[in-house]
PDB file of N, CA, C and O in Angstrom:
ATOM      1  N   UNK A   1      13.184  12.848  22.783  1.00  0.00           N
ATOM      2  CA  UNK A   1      13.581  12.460  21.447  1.00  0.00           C
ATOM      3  C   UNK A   1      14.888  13.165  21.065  1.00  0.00           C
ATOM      4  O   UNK A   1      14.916  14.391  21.175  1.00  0.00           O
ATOM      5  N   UNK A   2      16.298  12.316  20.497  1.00  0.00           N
ATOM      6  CA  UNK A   2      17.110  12.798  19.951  1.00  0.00           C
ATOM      7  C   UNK A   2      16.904  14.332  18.734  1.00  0.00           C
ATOM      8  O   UNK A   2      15.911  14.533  18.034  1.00  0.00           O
ATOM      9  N   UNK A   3      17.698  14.889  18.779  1.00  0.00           N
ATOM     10  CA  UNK A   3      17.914  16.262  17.419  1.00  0.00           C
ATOM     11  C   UNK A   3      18.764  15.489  17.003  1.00  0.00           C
ATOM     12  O   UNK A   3      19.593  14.733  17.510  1.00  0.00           O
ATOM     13  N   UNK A   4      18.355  15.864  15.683  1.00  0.00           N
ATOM     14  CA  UNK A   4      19.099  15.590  14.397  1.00  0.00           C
ATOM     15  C   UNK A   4      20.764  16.146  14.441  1.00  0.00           C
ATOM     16  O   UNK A   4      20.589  17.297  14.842  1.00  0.00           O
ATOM     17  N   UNK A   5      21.925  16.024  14.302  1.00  0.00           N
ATOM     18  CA  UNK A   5      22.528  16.494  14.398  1.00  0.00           C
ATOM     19  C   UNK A   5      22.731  17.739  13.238  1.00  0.00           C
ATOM     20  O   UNK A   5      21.921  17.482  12.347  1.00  0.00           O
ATOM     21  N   UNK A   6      23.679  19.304  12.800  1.00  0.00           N
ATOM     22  CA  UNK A   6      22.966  20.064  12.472  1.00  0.00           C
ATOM     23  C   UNK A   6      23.991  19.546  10.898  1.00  0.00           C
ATOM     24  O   UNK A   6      25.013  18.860  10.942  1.00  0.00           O
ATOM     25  N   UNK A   7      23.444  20.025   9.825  1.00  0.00           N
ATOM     26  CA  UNK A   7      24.299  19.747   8.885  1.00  0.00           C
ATOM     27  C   UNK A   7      25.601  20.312   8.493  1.00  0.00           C
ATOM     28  O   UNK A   7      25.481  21.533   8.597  1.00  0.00           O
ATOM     29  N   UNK A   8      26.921  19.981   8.047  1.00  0.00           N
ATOM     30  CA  UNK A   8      27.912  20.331   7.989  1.00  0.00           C
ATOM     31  C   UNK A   8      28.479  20.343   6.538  1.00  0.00           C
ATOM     32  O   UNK A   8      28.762  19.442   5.748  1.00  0.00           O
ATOM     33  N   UNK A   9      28.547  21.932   6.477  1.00  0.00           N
ATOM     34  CA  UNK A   9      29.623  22.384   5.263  1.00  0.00           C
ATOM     35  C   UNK A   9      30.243  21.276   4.460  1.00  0.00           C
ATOM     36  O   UNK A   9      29.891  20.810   3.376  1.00  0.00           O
ATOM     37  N   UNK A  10      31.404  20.915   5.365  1.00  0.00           N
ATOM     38  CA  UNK A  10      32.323  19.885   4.925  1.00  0.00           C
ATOM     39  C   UNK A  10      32.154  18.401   4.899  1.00  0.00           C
ATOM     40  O   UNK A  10      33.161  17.719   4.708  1.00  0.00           O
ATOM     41  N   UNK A  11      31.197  17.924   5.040  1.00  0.00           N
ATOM     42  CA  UNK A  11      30.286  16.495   4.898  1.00  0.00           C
ATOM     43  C   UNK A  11      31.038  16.086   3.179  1.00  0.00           C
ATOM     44  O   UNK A  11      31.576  16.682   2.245  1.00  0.00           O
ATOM     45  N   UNK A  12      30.647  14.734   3.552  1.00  0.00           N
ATOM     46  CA  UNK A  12      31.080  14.185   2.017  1.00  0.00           C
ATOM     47  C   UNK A  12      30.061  14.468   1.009  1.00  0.00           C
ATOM     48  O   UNK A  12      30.182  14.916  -0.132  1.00  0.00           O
ATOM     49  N   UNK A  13      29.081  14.127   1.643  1.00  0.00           N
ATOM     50  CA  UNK A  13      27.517  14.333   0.476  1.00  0.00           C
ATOM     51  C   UNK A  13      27.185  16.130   0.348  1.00  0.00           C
ATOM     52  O   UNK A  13      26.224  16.567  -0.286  1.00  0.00           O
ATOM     53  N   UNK A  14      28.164  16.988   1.068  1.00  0.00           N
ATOM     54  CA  UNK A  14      27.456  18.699   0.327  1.00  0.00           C
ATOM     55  C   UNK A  14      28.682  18.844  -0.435  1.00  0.00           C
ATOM     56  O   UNK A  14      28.569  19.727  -1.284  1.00  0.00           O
ATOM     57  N   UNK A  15      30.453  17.953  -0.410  1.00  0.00           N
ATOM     58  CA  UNK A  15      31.470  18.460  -1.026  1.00  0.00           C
ATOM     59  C   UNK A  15      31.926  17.554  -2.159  1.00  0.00           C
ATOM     60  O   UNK A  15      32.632  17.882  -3.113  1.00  0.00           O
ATOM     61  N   UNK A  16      31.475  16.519  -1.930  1.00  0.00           N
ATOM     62  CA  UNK A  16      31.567  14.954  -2.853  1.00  0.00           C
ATOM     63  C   UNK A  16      32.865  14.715  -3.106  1.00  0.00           C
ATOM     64  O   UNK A  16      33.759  15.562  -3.083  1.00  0.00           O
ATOM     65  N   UNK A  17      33.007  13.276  -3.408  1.00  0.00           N
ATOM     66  CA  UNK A  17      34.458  12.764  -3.363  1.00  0.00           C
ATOM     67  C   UNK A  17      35.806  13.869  -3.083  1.00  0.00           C
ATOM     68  O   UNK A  17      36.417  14.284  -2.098  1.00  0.00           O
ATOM     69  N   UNK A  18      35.853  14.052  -4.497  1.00  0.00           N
ATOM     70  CA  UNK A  18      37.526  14.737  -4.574  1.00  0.00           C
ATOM     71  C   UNK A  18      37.189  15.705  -3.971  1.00  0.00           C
ATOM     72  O   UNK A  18      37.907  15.428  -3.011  1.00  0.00           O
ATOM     73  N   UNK A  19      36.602  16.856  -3.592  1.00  0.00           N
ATOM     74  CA  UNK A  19      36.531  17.831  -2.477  1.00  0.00           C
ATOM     75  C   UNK A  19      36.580  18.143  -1.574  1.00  0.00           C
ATOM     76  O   UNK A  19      36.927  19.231  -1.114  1.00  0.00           O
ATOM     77  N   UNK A  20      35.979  16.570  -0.774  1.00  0.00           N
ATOM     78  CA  UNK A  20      35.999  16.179   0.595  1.00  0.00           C
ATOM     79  C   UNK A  20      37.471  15.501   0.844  1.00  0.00           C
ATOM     80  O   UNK A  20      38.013  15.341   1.938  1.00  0.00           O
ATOM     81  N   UNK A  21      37.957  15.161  -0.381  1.00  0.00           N
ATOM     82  CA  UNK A  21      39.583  14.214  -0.303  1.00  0.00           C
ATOM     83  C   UNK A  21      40.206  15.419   0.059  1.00  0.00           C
ATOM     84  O   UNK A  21      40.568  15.576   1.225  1.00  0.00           O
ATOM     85  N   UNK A  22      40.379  16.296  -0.793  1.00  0.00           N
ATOM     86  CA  UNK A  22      41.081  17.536  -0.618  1.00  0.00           C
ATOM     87  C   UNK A  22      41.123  18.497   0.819  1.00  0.00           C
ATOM     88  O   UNK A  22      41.955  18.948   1.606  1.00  0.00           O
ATOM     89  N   UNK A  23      39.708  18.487   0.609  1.00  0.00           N
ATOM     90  CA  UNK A  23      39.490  19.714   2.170  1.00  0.00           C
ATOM     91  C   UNK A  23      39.809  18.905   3.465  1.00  0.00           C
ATOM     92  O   UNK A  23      39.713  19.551   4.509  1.00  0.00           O
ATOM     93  N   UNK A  24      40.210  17.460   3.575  1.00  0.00           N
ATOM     94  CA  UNK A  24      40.438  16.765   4.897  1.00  0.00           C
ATOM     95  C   UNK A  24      41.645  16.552   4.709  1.00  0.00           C
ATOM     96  O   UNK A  24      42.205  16.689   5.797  1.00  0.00           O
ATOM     97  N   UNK A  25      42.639  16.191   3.629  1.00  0.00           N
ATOM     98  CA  UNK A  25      43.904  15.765   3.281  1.00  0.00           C
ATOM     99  C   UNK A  25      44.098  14.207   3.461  1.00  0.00           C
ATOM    100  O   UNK A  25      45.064  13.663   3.997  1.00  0.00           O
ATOM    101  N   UNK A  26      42.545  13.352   2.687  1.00  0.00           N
ATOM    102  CA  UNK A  26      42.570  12.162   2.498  1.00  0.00           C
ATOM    103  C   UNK A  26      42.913  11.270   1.085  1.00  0.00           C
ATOM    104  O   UNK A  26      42.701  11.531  -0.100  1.00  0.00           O
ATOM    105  N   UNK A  27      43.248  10.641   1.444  1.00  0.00           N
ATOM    106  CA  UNK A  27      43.500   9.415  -0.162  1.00  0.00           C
ATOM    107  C   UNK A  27      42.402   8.383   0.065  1.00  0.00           C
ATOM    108  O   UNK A  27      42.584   7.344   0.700  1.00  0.00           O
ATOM    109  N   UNK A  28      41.421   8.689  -0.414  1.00  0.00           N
ATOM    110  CA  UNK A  28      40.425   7.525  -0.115  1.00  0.00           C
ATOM    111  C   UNK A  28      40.665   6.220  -0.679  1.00  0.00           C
ATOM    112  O   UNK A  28      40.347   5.238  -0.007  1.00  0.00           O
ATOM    113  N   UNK A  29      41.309   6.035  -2.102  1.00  0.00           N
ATOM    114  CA  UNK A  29      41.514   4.481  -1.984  1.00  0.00           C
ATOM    115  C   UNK A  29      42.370   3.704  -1.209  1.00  0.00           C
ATOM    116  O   UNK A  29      42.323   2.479  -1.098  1.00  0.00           O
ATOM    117  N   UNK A  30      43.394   4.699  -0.517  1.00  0.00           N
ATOM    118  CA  UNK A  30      44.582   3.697   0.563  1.00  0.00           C
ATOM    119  C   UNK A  30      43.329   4.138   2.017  1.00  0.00           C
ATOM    120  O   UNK A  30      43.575   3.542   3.066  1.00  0.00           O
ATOM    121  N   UNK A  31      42.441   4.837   2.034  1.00  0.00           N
ATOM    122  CA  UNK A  31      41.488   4.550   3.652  1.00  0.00           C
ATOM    123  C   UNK A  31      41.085   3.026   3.354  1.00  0.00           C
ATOM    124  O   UNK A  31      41.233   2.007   4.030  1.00  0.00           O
ATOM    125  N   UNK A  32      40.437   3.285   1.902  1.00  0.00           N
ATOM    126  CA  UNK A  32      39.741   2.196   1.219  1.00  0.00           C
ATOM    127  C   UNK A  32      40.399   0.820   1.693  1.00  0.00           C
ATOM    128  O   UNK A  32      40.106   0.058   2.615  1.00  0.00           O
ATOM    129  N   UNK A  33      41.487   0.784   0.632  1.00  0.00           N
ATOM    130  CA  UNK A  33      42.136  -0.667   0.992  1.00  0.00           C
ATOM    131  C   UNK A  33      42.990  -1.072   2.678  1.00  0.00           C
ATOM    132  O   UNK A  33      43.441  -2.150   3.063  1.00  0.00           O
ATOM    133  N   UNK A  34      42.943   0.569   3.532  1.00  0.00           N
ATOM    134  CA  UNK A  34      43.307  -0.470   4.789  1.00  0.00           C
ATOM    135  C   UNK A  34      42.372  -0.996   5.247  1.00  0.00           C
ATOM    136  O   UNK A  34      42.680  -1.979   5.921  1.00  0.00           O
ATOM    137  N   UNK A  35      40.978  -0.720   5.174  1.00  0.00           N
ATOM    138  CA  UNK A  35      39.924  -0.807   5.876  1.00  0.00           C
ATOM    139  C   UNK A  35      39.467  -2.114   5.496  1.00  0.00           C
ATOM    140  O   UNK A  35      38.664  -2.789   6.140  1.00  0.00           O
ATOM    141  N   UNK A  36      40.053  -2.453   4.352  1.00  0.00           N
ATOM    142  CA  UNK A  36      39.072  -3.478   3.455  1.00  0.00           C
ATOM    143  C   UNK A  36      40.194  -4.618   4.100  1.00  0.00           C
ATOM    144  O   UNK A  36      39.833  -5.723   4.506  1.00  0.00           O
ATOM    145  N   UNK A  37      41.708  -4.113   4.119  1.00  0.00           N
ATOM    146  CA  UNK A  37      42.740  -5.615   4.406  1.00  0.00           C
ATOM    147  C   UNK A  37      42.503  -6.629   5.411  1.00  0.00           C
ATOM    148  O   UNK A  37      41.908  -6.203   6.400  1.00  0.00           O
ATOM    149  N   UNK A  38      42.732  -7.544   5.420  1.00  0.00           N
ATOM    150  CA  UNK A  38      42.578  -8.626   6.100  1.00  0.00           C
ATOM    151  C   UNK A  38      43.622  -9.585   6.388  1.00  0.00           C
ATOM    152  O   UNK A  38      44.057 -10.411   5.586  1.00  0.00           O
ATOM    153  N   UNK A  39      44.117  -9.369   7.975  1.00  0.00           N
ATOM    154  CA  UNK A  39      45.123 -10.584   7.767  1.00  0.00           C
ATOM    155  C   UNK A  39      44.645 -12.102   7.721  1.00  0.00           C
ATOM    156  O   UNK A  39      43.505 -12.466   8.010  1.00  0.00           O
ATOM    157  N   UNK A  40      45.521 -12.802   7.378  1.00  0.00           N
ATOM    158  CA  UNK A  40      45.242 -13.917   6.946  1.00  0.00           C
ATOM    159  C   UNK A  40      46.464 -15.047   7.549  1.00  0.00           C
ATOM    160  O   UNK A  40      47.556 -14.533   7.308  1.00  0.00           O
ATOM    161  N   UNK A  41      46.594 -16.007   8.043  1.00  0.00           N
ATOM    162  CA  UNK A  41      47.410 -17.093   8.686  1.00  0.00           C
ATOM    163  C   UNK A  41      46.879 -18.501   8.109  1.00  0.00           C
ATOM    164  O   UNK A  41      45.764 -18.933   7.814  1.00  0.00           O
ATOM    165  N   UNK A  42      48.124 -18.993   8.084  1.00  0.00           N
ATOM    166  CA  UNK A  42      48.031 -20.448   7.388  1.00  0.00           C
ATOM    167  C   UNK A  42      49.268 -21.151   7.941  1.00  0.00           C
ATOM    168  O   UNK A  42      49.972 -20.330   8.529  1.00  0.00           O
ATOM    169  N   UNK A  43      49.799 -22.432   7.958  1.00  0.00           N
ATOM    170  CA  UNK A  43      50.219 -23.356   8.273  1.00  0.00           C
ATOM    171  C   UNK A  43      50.961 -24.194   7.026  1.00  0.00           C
ATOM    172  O   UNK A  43      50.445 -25.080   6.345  1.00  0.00           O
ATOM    173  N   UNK A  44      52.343 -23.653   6.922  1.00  0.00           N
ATOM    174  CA  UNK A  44      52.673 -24.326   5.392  1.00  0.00           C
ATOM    175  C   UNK A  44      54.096 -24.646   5.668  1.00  0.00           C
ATOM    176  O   UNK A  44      54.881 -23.760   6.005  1.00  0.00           O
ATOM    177  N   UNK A  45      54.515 -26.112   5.512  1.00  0.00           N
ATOM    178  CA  UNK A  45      55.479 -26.976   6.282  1.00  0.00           C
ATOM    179  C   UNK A  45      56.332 -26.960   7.634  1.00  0.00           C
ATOM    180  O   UNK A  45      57.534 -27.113   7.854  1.00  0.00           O
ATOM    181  N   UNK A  46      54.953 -26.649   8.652  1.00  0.00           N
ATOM    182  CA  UNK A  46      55.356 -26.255   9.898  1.00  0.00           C
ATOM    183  C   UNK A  46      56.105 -25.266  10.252  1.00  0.00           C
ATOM    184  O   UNK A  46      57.031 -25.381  11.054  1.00  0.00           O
ATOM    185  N   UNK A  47      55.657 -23.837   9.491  1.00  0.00           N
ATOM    186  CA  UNK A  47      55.561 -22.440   9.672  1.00  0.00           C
ATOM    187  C   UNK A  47      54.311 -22.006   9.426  1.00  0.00           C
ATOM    188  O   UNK A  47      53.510 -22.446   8.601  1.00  0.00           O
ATOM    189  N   UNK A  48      54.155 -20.867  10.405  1.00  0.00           N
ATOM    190  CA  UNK A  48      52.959 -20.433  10.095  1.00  0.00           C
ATOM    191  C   UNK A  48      53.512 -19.005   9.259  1.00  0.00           C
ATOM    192  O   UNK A  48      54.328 -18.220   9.742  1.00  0.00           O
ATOM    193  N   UNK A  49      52.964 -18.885   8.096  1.00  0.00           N
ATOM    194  CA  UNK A  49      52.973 -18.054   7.381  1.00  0.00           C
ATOM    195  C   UNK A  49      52.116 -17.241   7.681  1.00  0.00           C
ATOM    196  O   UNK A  49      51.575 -17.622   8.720  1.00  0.00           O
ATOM    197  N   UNK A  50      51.518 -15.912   7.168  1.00  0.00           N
ATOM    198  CA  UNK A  50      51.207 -14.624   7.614  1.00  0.00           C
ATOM    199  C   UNK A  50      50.873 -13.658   6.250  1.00  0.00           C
ATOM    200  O   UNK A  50      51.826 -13.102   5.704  1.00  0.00           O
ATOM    201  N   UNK A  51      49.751 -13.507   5.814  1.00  0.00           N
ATOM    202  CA  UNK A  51      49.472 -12.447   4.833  1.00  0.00           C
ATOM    203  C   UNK A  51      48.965 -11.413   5.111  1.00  0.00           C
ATOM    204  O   UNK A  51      48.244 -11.578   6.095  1.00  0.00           O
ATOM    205  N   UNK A  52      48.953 -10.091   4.652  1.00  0.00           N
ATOM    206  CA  UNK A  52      48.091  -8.907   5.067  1.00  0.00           C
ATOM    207  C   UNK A  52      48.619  -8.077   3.549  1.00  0.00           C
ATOM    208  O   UNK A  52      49.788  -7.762   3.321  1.00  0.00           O
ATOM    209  N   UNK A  53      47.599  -7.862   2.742  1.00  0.00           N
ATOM    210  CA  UNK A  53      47.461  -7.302   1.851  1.00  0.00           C
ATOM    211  C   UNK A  53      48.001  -8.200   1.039  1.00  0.00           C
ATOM    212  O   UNK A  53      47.801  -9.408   1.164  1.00  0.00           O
ATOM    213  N   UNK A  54      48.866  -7.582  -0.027  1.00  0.00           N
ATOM    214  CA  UNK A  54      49.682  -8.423  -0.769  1.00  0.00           C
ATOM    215  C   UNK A  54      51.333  -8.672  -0.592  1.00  0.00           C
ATOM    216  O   UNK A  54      52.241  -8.864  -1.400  1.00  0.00           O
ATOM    217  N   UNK A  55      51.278  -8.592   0.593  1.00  0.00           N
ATOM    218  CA  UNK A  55      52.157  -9.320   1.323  1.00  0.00           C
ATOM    219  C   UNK A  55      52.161 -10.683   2.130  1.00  0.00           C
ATOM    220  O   UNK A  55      51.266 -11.158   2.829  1.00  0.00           O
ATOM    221  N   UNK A  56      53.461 -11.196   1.828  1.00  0.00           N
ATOM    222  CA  UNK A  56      53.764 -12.326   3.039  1.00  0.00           C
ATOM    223  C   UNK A  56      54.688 -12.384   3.907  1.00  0.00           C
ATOM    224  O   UNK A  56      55.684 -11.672   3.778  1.00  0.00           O
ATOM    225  N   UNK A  57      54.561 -13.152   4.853  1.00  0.00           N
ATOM    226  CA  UNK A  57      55.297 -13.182   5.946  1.00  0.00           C
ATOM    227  C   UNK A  57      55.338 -14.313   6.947  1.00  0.00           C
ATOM    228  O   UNK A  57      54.347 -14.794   7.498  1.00  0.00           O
ATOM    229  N   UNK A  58      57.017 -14.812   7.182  1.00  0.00           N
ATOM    230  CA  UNK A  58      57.088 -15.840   8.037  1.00  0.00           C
ATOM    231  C   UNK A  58      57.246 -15.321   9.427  1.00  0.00           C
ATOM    232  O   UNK A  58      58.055 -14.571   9.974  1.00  0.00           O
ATOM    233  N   UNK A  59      55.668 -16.312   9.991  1.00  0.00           N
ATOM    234  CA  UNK A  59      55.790 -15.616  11.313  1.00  0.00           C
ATOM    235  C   UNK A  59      56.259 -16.664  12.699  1.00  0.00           C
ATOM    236  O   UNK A  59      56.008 -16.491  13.891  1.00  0.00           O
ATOM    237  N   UNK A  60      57.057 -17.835  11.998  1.00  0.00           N
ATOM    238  CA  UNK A  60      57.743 -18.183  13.024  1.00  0.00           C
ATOM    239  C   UNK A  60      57.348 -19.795  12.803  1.00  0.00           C
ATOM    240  O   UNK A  60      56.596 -20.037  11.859  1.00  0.00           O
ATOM    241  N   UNK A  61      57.967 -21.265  13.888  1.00  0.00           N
ATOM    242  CA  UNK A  61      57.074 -22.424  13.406  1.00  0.00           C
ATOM    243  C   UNK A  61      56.065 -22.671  14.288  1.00  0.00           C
ATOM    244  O   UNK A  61      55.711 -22.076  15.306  1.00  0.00           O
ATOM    245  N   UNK A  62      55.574 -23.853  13.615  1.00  0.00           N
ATOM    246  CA  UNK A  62      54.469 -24.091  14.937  1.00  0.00           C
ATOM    247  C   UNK A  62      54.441 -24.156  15.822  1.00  0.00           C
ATOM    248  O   UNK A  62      53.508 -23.796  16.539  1.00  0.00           O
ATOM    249  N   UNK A  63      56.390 -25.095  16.465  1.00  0.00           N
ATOM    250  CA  UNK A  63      56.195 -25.205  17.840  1.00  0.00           C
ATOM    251  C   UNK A  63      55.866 -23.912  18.710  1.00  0.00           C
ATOM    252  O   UNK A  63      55.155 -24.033  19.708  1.00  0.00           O
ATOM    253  N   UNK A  64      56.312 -22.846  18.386  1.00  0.00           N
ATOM    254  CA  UNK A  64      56.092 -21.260  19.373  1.00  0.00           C
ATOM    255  C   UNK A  64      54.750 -20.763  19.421  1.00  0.00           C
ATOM    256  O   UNK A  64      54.389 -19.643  19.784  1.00  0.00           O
ATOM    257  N   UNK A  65      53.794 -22.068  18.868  1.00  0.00           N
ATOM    258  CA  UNK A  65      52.535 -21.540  18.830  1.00  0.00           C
ATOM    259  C   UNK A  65      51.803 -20.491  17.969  1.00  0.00           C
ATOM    260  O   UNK A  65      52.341 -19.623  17.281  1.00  0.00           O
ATOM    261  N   UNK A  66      50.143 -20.778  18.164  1.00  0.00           N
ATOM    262  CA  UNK A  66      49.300 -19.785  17.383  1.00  0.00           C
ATOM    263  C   UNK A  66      49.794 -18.377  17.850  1.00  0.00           C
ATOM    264  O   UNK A  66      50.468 -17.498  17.312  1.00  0.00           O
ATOM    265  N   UNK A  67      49.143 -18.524  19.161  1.00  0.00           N
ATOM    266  CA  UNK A  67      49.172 -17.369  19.661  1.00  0.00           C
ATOM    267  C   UNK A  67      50.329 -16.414  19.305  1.00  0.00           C
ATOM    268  O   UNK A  67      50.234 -15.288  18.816  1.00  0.00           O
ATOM    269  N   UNK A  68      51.182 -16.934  19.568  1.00  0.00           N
ATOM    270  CA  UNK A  68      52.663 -16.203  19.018  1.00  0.00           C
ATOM    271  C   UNK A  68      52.828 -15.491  17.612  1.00  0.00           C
ATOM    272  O   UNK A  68      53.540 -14.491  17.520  1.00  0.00           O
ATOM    273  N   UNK A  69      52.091 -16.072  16.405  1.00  0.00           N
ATOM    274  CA  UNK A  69      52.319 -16.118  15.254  1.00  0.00           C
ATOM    275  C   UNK A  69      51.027 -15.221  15.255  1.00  0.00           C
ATOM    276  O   UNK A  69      50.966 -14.745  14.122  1.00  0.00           O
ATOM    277  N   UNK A  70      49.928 -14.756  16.031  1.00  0.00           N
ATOM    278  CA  UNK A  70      48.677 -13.961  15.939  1.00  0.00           C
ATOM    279  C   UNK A  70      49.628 -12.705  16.733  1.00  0.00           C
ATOM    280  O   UNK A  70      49.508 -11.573  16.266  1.00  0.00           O
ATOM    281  N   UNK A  71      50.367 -12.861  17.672  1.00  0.00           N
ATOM    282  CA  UNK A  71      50.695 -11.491  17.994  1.00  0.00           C
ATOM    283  C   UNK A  71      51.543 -10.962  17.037  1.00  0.00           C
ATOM    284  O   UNK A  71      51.467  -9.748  16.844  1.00  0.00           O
ATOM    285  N   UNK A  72      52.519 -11.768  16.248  1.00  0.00           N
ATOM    286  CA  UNK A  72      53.174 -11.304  15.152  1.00  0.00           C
ATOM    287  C   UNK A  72      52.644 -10.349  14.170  1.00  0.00           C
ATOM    288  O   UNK A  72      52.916  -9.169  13.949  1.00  0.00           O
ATOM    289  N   UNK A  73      51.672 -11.316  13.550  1.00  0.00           N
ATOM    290  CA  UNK A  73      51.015 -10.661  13.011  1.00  0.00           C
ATOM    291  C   UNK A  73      50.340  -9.443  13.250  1.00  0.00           C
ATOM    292  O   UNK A  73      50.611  -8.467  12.550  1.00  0.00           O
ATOM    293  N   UNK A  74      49.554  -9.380  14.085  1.00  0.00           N
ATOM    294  CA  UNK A  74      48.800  -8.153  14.596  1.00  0.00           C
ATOM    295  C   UNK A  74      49.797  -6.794  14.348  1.00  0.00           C
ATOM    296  O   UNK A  74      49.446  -5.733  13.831  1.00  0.00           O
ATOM    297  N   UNK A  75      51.256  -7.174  14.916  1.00  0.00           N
ATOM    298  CA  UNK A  75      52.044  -6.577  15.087  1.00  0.00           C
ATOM    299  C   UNK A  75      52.659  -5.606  13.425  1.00  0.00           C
ATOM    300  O   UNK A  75      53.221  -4.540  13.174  1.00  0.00           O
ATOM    301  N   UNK A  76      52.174  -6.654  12.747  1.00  0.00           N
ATOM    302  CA  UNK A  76      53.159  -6.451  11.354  1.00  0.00           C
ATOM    303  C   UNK A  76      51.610  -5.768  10.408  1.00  0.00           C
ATOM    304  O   UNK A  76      51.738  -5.052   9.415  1.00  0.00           O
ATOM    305  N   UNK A  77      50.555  -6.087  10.850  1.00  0.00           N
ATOM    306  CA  UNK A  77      48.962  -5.455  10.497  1.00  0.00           C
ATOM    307  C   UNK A  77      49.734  -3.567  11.066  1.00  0.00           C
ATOM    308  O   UNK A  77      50.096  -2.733  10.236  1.00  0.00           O
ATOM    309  N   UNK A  78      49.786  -3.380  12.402  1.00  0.00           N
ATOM    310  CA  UNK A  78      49.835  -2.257  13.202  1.00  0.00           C
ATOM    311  C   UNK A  78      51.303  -1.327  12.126  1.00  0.00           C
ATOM    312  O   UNK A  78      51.537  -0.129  11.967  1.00  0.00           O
ATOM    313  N   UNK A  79      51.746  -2.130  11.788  1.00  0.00           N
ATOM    314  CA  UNK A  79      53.097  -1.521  10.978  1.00  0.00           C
ATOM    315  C   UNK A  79      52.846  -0.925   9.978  1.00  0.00           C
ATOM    316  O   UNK A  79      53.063   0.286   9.927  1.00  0.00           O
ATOM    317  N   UNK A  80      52.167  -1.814   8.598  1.00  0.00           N
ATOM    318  CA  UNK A  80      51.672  -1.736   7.525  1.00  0.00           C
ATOM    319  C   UNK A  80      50.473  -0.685   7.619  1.00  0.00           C
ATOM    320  O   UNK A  80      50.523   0.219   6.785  1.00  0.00           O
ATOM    321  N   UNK A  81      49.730  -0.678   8.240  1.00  0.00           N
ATOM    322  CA  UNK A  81      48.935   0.262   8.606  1.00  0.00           C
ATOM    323  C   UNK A  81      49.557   1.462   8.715  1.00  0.00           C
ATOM    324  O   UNK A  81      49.518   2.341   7.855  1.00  0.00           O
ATOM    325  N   UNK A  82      50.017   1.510   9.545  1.00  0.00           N
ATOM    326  CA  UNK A  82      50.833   3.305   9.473  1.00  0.00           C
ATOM    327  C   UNK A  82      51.679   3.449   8.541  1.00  0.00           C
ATOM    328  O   UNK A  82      51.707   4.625   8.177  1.00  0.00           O
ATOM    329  N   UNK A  83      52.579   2.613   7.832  1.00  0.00           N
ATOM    330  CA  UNK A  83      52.672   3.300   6.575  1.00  0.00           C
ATOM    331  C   UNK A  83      51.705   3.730   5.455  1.00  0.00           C
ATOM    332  O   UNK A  83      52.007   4.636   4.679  1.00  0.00           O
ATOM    333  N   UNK A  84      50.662   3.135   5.392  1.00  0.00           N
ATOM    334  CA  UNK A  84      49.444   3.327   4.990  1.00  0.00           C
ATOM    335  C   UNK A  84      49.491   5.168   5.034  1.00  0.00           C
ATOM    336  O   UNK A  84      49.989   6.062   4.349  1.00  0.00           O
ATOM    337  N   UNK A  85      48.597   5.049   6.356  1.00  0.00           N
ATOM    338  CA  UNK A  85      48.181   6.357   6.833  1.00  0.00           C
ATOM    339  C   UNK A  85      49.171   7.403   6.442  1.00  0.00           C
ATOM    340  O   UNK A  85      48.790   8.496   6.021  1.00  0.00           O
ATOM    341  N   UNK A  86      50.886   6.986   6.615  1.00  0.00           N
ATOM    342  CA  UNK A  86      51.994   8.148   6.333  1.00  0.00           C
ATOM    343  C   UNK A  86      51.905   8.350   4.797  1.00  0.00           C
ATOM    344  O   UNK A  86      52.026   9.462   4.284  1.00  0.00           O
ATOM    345  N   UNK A  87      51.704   7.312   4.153  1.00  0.00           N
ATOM    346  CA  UNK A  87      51.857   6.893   2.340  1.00  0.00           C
ATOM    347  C   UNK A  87      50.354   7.988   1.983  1.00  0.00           C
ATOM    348  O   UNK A  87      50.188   8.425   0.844  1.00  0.00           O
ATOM    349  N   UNK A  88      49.395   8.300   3.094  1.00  0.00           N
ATOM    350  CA  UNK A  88      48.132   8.765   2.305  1.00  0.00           C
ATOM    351  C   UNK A  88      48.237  10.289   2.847  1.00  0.00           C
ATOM    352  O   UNK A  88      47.549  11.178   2.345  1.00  0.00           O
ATOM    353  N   UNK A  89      48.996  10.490   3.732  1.00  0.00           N
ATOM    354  CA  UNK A  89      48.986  11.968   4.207  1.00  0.00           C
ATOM    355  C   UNK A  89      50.353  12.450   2.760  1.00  0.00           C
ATOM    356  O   UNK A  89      50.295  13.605   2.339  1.00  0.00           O
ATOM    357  N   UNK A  90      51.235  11.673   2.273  1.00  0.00           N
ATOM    358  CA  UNK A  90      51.794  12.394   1.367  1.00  0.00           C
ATOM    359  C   UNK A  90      51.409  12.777   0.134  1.00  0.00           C
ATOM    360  O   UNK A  90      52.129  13.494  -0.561  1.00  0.00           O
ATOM    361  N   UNK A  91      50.287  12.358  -0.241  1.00  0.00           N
ATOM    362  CA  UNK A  91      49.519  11.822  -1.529  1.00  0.00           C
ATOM    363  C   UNK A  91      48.746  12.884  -1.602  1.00  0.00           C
ATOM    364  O   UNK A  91      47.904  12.975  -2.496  1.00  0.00           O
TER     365      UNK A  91
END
């Protein structure tokens, strides 16, 4: 049978929110909203357009394909994201 693992000081539930924000050097609503973002692709007068957060973005036309316009994206997700992470380590 597994052990429990042992309990820790710095856990969110013994330091609660802002304590645990503090003692790790987190911004929990930008963890919050990358975690929560979602890109999003659509097809709007033979471009595929490209959302991720509240942003947009032309990610090229149809002829170059989905696929093309999914690596874009991914690409521009991987971007936005680390400013994220840099935007929450200054905070």
């Amino acid at each position: 049978m597994r052990e429990a693992p042992p309990d820790r000081d710095d856990s969110y539930h013994k330091l609660g929110p802002r304590k645990f924000s503090e003692v790790h050097h987190l911004h929990i609503p930008a963890v919050v909203a990358r975690l929560s973002a979602k890109p999003f692709i659509r097809v709007e007068s033979g471009v595929f357009v490209g959302r991720f957060g509240d942003q947009e973005y032309e990610l090229g036309s149809t002829e170059g394909g989905l696929a093309r316009a999914i690596r874009r994206m991914s690409e521009l997700q991987r971007e936005t994201q680390a400013d994220v992470e840099v935007l929450s380590l200054l905070n």
